[in-house]
Structure formats: C-alpha cells, structure tokens
C-alpha positions as a printed Julia matrix, in Angstrom:
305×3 Matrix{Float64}:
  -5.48   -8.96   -3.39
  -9.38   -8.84   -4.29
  -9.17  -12.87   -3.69
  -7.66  -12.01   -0.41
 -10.37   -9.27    0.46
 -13.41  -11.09   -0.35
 -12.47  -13.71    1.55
 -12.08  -12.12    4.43
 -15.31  -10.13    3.8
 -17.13  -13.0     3.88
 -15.63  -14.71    6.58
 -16.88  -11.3     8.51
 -20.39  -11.96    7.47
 -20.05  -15.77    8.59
 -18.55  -14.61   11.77
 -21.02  -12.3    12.63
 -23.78  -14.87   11.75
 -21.79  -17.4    14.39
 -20.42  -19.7    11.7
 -17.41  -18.99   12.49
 -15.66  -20.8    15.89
 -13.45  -18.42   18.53
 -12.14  -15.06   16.77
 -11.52  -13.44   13.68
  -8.18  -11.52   13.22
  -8.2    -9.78    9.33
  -5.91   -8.45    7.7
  -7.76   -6.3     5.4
  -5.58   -2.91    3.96
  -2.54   -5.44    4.51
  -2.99   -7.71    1.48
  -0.37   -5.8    -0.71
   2.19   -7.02    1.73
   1.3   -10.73    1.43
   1.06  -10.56   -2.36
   3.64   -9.26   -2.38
   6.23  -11.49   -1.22
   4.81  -14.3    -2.4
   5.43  -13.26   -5.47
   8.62  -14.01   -5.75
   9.11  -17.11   -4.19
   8.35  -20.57   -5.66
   6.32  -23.76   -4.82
   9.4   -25.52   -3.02
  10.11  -22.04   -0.93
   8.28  -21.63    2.15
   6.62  -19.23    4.52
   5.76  -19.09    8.03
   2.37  -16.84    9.2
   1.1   -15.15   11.89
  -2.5   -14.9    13.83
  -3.34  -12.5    10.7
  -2.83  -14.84    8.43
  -5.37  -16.02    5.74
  -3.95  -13.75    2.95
  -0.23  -15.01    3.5
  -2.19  -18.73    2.88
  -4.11  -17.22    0.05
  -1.17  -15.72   -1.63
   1.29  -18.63   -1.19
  -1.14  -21.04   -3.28
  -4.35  -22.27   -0.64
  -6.99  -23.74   -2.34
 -10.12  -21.12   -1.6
 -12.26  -24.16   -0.81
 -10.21  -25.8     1.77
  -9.44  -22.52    3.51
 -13.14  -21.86    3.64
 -13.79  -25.32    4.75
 -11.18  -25.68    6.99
 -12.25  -21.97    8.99
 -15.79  -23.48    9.34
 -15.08  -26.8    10.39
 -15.39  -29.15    7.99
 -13.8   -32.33    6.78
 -12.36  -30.84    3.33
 -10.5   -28.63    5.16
  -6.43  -28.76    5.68
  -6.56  -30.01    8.8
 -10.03  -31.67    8.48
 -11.59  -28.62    9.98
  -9.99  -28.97   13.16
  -7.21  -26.02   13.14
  -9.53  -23.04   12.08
  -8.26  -20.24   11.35
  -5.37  -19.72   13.86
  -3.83  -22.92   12.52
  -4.34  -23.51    9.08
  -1.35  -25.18    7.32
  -0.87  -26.19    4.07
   2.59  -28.16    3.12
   1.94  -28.84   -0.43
   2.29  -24.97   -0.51
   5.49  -24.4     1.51
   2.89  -23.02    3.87
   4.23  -23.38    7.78
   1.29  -22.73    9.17
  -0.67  -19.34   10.51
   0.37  -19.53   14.59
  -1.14  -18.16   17.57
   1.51  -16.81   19.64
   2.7   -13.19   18.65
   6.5   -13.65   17.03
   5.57  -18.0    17.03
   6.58  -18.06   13.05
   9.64  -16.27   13.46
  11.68  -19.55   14.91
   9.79  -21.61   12.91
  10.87  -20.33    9.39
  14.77  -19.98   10.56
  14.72  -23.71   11.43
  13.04  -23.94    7.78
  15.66  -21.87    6.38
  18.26  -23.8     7.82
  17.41  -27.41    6.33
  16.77  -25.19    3.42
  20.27  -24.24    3.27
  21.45  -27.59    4.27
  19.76  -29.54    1.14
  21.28  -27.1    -1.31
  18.94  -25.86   -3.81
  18.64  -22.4    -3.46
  15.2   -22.14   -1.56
  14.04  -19.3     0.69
  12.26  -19.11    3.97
   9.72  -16.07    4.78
   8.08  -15.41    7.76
   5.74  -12.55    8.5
   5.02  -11.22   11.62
   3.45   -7.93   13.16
   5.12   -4.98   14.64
   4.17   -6.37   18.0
   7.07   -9.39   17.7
   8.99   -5.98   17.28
   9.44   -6.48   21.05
   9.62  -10.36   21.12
  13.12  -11.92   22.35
  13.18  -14.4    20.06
  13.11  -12.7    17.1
  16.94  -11.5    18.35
  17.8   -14.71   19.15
  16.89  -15.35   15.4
  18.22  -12.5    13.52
  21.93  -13.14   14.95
  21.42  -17.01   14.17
  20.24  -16.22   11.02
  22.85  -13.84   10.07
  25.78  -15.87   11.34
  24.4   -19.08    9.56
  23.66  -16.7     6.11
  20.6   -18.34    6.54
  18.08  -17.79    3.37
  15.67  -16.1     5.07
  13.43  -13.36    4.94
  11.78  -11.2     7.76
   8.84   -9.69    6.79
   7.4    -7.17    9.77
   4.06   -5.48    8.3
   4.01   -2.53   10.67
   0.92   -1.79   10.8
   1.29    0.77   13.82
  -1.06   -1.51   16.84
  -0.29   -4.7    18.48
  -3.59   -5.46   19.46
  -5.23   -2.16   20.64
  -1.91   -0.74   21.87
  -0.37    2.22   19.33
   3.4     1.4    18.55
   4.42    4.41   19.53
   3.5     3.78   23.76
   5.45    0.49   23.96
   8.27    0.05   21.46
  11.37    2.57   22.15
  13.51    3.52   19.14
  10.62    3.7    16.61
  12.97    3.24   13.78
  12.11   -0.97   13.46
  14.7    -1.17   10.14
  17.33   -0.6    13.13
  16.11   -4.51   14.35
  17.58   -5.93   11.74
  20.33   -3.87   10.62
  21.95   -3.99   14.18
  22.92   -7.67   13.14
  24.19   -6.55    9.57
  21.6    -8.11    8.11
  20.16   -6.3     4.58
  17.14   -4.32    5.88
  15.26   -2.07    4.21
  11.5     0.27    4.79
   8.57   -0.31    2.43
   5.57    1.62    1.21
   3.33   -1.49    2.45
   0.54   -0.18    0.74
   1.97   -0.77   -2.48
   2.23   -4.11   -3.94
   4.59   -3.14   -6.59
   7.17   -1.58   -3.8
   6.78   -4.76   -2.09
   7.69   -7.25   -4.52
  10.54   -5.37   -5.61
  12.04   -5.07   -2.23
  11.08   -9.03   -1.92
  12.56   -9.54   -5.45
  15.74   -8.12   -3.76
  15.98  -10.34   -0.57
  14.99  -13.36   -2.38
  17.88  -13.06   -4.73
  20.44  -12.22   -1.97
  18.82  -15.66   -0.2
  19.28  -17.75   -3.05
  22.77  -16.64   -3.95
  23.99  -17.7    -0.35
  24.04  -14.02    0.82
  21.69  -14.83    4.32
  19.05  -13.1     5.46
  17.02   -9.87    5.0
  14.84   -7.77    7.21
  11.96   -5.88    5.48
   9.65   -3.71    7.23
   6.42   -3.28    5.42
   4.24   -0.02    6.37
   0.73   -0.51    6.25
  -2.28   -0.53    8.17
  -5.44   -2.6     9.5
  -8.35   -1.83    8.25
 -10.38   -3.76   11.32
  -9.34   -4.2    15.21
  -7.41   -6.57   16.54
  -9.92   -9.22   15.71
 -14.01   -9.05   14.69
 -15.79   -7.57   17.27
 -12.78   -4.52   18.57
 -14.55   -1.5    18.71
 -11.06    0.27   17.85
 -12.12    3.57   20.41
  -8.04    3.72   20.75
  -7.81    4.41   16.78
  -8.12    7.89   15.36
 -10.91    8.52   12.31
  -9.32   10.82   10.51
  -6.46    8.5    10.71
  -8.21    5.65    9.51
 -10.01    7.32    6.53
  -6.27    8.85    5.65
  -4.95    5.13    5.2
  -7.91    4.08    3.4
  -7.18    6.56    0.95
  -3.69    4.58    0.29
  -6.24    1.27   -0.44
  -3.41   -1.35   -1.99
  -6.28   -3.04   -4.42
  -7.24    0.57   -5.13
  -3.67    1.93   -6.0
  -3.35   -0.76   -8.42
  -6.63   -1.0   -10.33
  -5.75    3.05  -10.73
  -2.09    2.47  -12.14
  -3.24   -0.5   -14.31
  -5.94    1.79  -15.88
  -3.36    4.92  -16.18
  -1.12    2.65  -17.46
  -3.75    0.9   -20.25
  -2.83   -2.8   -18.69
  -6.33   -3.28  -17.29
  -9.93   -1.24  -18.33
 -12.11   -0.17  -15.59
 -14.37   -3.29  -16.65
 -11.96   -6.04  -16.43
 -10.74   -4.89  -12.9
 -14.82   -5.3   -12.09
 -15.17   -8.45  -14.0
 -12.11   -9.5   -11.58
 -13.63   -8.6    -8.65
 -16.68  -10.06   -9.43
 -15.16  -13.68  -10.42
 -13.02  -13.47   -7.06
 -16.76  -13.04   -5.26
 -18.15  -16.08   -7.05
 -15.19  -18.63   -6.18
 -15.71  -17.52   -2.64
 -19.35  -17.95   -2.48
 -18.94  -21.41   -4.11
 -16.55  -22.48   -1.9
 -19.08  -21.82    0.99
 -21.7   -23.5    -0.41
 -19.46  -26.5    -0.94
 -18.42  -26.14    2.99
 -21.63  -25.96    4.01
 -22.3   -29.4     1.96
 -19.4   -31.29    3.46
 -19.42  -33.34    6.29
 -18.57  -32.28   10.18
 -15.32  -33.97   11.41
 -15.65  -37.2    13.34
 -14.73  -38.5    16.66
 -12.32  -40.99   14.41
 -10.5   -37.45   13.09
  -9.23  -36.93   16.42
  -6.31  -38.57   15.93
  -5.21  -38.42   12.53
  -2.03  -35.87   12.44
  -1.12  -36.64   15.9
   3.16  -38.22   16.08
   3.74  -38.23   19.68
C-alpha cells in the first residue's frame, strides 16, 4: 500500500508538471482493496482492472520501472510506452489490462475465468470495477453466466460512493449493491474496504470457493477516493467534513497502527518502509526519463489483425 501511494503521488507531481499524457484517475484511500485481493491469488491467476487502476497492477506483481516508464511514454514500458496509463497490461503477471470503459474488465475476466476453468488447474479470475458498473448491463449478463458456468471468478466492486462526480446515492436505486450479486445466488458478501486485513480475508474466502469448483463470488469493498474523478476535479460535489471523516479510516494508516499495537512492526521500520518505497519510485523516474521515446517502427509491434 505505501508502494501503491507513492506512486501515485508522484505521478500527481509529473502530471501537474505536464509529463504526464491525457488524465490521471488515482486511486489513493483505495489501495487496501487492491492489496488486498491480490493477496491471495497466485502468479498463474489473473485479474482484470479498471480506469483506476495502477494499484491493482502494482499489487498483482508490475515492475515499478515499467509502470513508470510505460505512464510517461517510454520504450521500457509494457506496451513500449504507447498504452499509458488507461491501458497498461502486463501478462507475465496475470494482469488483463487497466480498461477505459466503465464495467470494460468485467467481460473480460469471465471469458478469463472460463478458459481458466476449462484447462483445469484450479486458477481464479478477479476483476475490479467501481460502483459506477453497479448500473452497467453487462455486468448481469456476466453474473448469471458466471454463476451458471461456476465460473472461478471473483467480482470485486470498490464502492467508493461517486462514479465520476455523481454521488451513488442520485443514480443507483436499491443502494444495497451485495443484492447484485446475490440475486444470481452467487456468494456475496460487504467489506470494510478500508481495511486490508478484512479484505484479504473475505478474498481468502472467494478464492477458495473458486478453486474448489464452487463458481463465483461478489464482494463489495467500501472505501473511498481520496482525489476526483481524475487530476484536475475540483470535487465542489464532495462534502469536507466527509472527506476528512474517511481520511481518518486511512488503510496504510490503520495498519502501521495495528502492526505497532500489535509489536509486528516499530514506528521506525514502518518509516524506513515508506522511505525505501519513495526511493524505488524516484529511481524508476530517473531511469524513464533516461530511456528512449518510442519510434515510428513501434507502431506496429502488438498489432494481430
């Protein structure tokens, strides 16, 4: 989670100096819900992101260096800087891809699931998406595939209360989103979002139902945006008091205080963390900054049809 977060600080500073091409969605205050998941799943399972999605990358294995690259448009990068940020993918890492289009993973990891299923070894799908797909029809299309097929998948909704600067509330009837999933008798379940521990246990759960041929579950992760909808939102739609309340619920915060209450981390090891997180971000912006632009011969590479 402090890998995740000073990424994304940085890439701030980057886009705010214009190093950074079209816009920034970040998905600081989330990061506990990305962490985790991951978690529990292995290097052959796979996962399927959303326009939010550099700590989903981060936490299923990305290389800091290529991310960084790859965001500012340079050769090292995962698609040799020419997906940014709205379409990194990584398939050493069982990473699908970060996607554009609101609900776009959601297909993408079923499908995933399914060949999954089909070649036998007990490996999970996950997709994440926002509480804005909420509203998407394909993600009911999905769900009843996925729970006739038992597919081994896993539905990860962080609701973080906004799809884009629109509250929840004003455009989503029956605000109880667990109902989504459990309406196809699929395992769903609410999570503290906030909490990384409460998150990997409920992923520990779904992730053992998937790989014991049990199909799919449906968790809906509480949590909350730090930023707007992308760098730049002046979030006049969000309340303060609101926002300083969830910031008082801080996932990297919660944890460095239980590790310390708990004596399984000092004060100056969480710091000397945090600090070592900073310096493999700032290298791997000075080695972006030394690599090479793309070239007009890259234009083709990747391209089937």
């Amino acid at each position: 989670m402090q890998l995740i977060r000073a990424f994304e600080e940085k890439l701030r500073s980057l886009f705010s100096a214009g190093l950074v091409p079209g816009l920034l969605h970040l998905c600081a205050g989330q990061e506990a819900v990305a962490v985790g998941v991951c978690a529990e799943l292995g290097a052959t399972d796979v996962i399927a992101s959303n326009h939010r999605g550099h700590g989903h990358c981060l936490a299923k294995g990305a290389r800091v260096d290529r991310m960084m690259a790859e965001v500012l448009g340079r050769r090292s990068g995962y698609g040799l800087g020419r997906s940014g940020t709205l379409h990194l993918y990584d398939a050493a890492n069982g990473n699908l891809g970060t996607n554009g289009i609101v609900g776009g993973g959601i297909p993408l990891a079923a499908g995933a699931a399914l060949s999954l299923k089909r070649r036998g070894r007990g490996e999970v799908a996950a997709c994440f998406f926002g509480d804005g797909a909420l509203n998407q029809g394909l993600l009911f299309e999905v769900l009843n595939m996925a729970a006739i097929w038992r597919l081994p998948a896993i539905f990860v909704c962080e609701n973080n209360g906004y799809g884009e600067f629109t509250a929840s509330e004003d455009v989503t009837a029956g605000l109880n989103p667990v109902a989504r999933g459990a309406v196809f008798d699929i395992p769903s379940e609410a999570v503290d979002g906030m909490d990384v521990l409460a998150v990997r246990a409920a992923a520990a759960r779904a992730v053992t139902r998937a790989r014991a041929g049990e199909g799919p579950s449906f968790l809906v992760c509480t949590t909350y945006r730090y930023g707007g909808h992308h760098v730049g939102d002046s979030q006049d739609y969000k309340d303060a008091d609101e926002a300083r309340a969830w910031r008082e619920k801080d996932p990297i915060l919660r944890l460095s205080r239980r590790l310390e209450a708990e004596g399984m981390a000092s004060a100056d090891r969480i710091a000397a963390l945090a600090a070592e997180v900073q310096a493999e971000v700032l290298a791997a912006v000075e080695a972006a900054n030394a690599d090479a632009l793309p070239t007009a011969d890259d234009l083709g590479s990747f391209l089937y049809a």
